[in-house]
N, C-alpha and C positions, 0 to 999 in steps of 0.2 A: 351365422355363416359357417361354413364347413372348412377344415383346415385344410389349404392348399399347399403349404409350402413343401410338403412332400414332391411336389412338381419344381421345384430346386435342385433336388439329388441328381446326380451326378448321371442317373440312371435315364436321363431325359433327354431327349433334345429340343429345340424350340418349337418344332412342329408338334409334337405332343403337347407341349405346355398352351399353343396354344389352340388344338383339337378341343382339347377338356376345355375350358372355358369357353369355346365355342359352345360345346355339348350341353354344358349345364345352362348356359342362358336358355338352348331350346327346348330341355328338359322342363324348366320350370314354367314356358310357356307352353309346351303342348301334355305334359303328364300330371298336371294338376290334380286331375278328375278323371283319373282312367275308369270306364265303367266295368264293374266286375260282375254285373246282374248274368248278362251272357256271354262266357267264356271264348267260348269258340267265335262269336263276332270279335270281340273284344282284341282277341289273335292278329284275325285278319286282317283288322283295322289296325293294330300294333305295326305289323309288318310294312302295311301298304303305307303307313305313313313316316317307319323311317324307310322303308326305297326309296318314294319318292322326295324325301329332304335328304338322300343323300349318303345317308349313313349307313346301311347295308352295303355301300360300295368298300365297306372296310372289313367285312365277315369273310370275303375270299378274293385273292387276287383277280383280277380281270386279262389280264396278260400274264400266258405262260413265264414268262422270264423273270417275273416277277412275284416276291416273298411275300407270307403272310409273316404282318408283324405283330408279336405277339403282347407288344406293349399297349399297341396301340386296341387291343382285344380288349386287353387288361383295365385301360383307360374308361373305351368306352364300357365294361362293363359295372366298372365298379360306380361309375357317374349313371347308370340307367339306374342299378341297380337301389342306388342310393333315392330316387326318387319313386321309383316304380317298380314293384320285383317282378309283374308281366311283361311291364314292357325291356327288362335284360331277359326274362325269358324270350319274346319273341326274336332279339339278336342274336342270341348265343345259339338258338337249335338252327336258325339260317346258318351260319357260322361252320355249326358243328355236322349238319344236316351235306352243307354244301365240300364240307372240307377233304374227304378222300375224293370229290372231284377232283376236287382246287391241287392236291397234294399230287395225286396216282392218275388222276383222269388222262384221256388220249385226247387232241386237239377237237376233235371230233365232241366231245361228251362235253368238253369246257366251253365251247362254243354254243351248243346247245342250249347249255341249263346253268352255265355262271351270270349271267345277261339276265335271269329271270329273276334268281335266288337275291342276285344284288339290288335289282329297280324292286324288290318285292312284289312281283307279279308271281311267281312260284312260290310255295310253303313248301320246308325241307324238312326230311327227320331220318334219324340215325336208328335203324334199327337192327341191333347187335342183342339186346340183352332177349333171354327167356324165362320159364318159370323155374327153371332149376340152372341157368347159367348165366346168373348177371354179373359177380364177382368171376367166376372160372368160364371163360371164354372159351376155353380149349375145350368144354364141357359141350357144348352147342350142337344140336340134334336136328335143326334145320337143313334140309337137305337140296342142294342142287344137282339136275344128271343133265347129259347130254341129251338133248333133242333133236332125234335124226340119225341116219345112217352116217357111218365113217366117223369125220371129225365132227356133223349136226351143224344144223342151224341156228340151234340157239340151246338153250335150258329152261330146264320145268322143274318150279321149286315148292316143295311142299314142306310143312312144318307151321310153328308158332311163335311168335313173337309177343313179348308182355313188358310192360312200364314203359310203352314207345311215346315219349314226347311229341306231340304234333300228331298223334296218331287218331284219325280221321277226320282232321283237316290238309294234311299234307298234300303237296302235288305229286311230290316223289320222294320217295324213302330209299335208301341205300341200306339195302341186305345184305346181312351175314349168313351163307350157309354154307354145311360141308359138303366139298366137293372129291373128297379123298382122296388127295395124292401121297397122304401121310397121317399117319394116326396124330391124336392131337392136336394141336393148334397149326400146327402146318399142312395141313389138310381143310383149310377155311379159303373160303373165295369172297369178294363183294360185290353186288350187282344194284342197278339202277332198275328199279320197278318205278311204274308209274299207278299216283294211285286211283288212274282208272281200272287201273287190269283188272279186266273181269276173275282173276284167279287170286286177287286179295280183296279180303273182306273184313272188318271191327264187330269183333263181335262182343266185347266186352269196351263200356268205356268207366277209368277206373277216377273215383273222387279220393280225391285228400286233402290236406287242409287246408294246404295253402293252392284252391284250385288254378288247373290250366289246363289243356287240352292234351290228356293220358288215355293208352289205349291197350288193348290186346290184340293181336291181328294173330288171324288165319292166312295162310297161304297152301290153296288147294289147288294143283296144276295147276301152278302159276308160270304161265310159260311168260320168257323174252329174249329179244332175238342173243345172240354174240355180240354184239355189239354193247350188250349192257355188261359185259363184266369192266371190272373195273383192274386195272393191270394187269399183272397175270394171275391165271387159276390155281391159285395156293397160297398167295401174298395176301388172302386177307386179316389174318391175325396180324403182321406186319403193317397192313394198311389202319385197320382202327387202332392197335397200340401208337403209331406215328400220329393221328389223329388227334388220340384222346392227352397223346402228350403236348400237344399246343392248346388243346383248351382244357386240360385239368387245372391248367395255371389262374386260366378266369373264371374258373370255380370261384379259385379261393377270392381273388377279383371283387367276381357278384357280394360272394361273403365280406370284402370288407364294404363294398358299398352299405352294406343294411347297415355293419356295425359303425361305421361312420355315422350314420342316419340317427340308430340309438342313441349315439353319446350328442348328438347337434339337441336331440329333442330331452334330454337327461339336463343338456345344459339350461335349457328353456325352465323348465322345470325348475330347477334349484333356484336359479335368479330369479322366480317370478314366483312364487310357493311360499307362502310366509307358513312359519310354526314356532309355535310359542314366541313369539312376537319378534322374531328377526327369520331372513330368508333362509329357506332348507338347506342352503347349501352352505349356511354357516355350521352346523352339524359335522363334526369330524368323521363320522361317518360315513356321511355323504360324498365329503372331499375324498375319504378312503376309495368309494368305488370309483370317481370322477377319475382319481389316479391311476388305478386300476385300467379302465377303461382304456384310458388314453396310453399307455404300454400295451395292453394287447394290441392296439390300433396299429401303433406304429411297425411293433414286432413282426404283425403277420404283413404290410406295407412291404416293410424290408425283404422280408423273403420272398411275394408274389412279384416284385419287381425285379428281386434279382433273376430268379428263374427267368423270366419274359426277357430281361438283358440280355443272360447268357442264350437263349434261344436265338434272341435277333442277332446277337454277336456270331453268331455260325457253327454252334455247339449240333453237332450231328442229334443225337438223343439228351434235351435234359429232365430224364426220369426220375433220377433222383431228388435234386430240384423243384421240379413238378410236384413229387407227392409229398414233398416237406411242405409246400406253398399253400397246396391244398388242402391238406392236413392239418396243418395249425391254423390257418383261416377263420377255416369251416368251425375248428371245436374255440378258438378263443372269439369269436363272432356270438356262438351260442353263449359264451359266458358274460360278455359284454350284454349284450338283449337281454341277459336274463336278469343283469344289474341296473339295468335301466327299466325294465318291469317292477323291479323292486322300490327305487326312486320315485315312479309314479303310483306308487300305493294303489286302491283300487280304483286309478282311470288306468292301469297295466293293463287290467284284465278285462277290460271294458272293449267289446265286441262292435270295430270299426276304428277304433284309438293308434292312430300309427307303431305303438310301441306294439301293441295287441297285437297286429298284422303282421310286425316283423318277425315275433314268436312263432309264428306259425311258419314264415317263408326260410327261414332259417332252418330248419330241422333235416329236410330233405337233402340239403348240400353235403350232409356230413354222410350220406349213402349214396346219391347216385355219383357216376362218374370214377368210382372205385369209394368203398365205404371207408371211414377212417381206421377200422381193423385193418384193411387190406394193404391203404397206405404207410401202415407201420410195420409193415411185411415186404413191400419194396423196398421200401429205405435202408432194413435192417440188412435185407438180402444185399442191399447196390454196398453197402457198409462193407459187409463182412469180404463180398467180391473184390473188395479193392487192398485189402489184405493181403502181402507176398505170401506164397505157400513157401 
């Protein structure tokens, strides 16, 4: 059994405490057996079946008036995560897919397409990164113009998009392009395509290890009306930085789920493993990484929950926060898995071995969503900013 008392801390309230135990009983009955033969079903079927039990109605507000809480992101990710790394993928890109609605959207756009993304009848995805601007946003060479005499009808966006999540099964993707009202990152807008429009197309779909549905997208005269921008025309760096700061925190989240997952199956392991004629985990060594294990846990715990606190406590930006949560997560998660592959000798490496599967779903946390280089370049910057001149 996995350790819950972390849902004690102070950081909680009873509704959370008991979400998560709600989540993990239906985890353990619907995520047993996720089939990963075919990916892209595998998605569809992720999604449709937490809309319809209900749980996508916690990826984005459903009424304007009301907050995304990021505890409760935090919760359910690290509880999918811990059972199924697709099926917190299919939460988190609804989430993050749906979120500059949820956040920047006008009545109109939330109405539309927050009802979809939450019953998971829509598939969301966030398309911000390129082939040369996944870390430097400000970099972004996707181009949106005016469409039309005067002020236009709408915009026609041409460019490229690469490492897009949910990219070509999505219903709708939220585009970053520059619309130029200012060099750099203040010259970004966001817009709502759909992904029938005949002006985007996958032309690339990309494998890696730990498969899910990744893509490259074209967008050649891609027109949509005005009605698809998303705030105003310049606010989009403003829009995915607000964004990515409520779910960088269930990055780290997703990551401690797995690493929770590793140390539950580490434990299995030692107690039931004889060598040299008493159980493995009499081995002082063993105990070594056990201990191990369970400090990173609780470390990176501590931080992904304070951030998601101070978030829901009414903190305008917590960047800082965020990429501390995310950042030690993500790299003490990898160390955890990687002592729990070493505890399970060669069933670690053994190809379908949950330990095996969580080496591989781990990797990718520590680069998308800002890489851990990058998060030690926020922190150091929020650090040094807060220094009296």
């Amino acid at each position: 059994m996995p350790d819950k008392t972390f849902l004690n801390w102070p950081f909680f309230e009873e509704r959370h405490k008991a979400l998560a135990e709600k989540l993990d009983t239906w985890a353990a009955k619907n995520l047993a057996h996720v089939d990963h033969a075919d990916v892209d079903a595998a998605c569809r079927a992720l999604v449709s079946k937490l809309g319809n039990d209900g749980w996508l109605e916690h990826s984005a507000p459903g009424a304007e008036a009301e907050k995304i809480d990021v505890r409760t992101l935090a919760l359910i990710r690290e509880t999918l995560a811990r059972h199924s790394g697709l099926a917190d993928f299919a939460f988190a890109m609804q989430g993050l897919g749906a979120g500059p609605i949820s956040l920047f959207g006008t009545s109109a756009q939330r109405e539309t397409w927050l009802p979809k993304t939450r019953s998971g009848k829509a598939i969301a995805a966030f398309a911000l990164s390129e082939a040369a601007s996944g870390s430097d946003v400000a970099n972004i060479t996707t181009s949106a113009r005016r469409d039309g005499d005067g002020d236009g009808d709408g915009y026609v966006i041409d460019g490229e998009k690469c490492w897009i999540s949910n990219g070509g099964i999505a219903d709708i993707y939220i585009v970053f392009a520059r619309t130029g009202e200012a060099p750099g990152a203040r010259g970004l807008s966001a817009f709502i395509v759909e992904g029938s429009n005949p002006g985007l197309a996958v032309v690339e779909r990309i494998e890696v290890i730990a498969p899910h549905p990744l893509a490259r997208l074209s967008l050649k005269n891609c027109r949509v009306p005005a009605e698809a921008l998303i705030g105003q025309s310049g606010d989009g760096f403003k829009i995915a930085m607000a964004t990515l700061d409520v779910f960088r925190t269930t990055v780290g989240a997703a990551a401690l789920g797995f690493a929770r997952r590793a140390l539950d199956e580490s434990l299995k392991r030692a107690t039931s493993r004889q060598l040299f004629g008493a159980p493995l985990g009499d081995l002082q060594m063993v105990q070594g990484h056990i201990a191990d294990m369970a400090l990173e846990i609780d470390a990176a715990a501590l931080l992904i929950y304070r951030a998601a606190w101070t978030k829901d406590k009414g903190a305008a930006r917590v960047t800082r926060e965020a990429a501390m949560a995310k950042l030690y997560a993500t790299e003490a998660a990898q160390r955890v898995i990687d002592m729990a592959v070493q505890i399970h000798g060669g069933d670690g490496v053994r190809t379908g071995h949950p330990v095996e599967a969580l080496y591989r779903e781990i990797r990718a946390l520590r680069i998308y969503e800002g890489a851990s280089d990058v998060q030690k370049v926020v922190i150091a910057r929020a650090v040094l900013s807060s220094v009296e001149q």
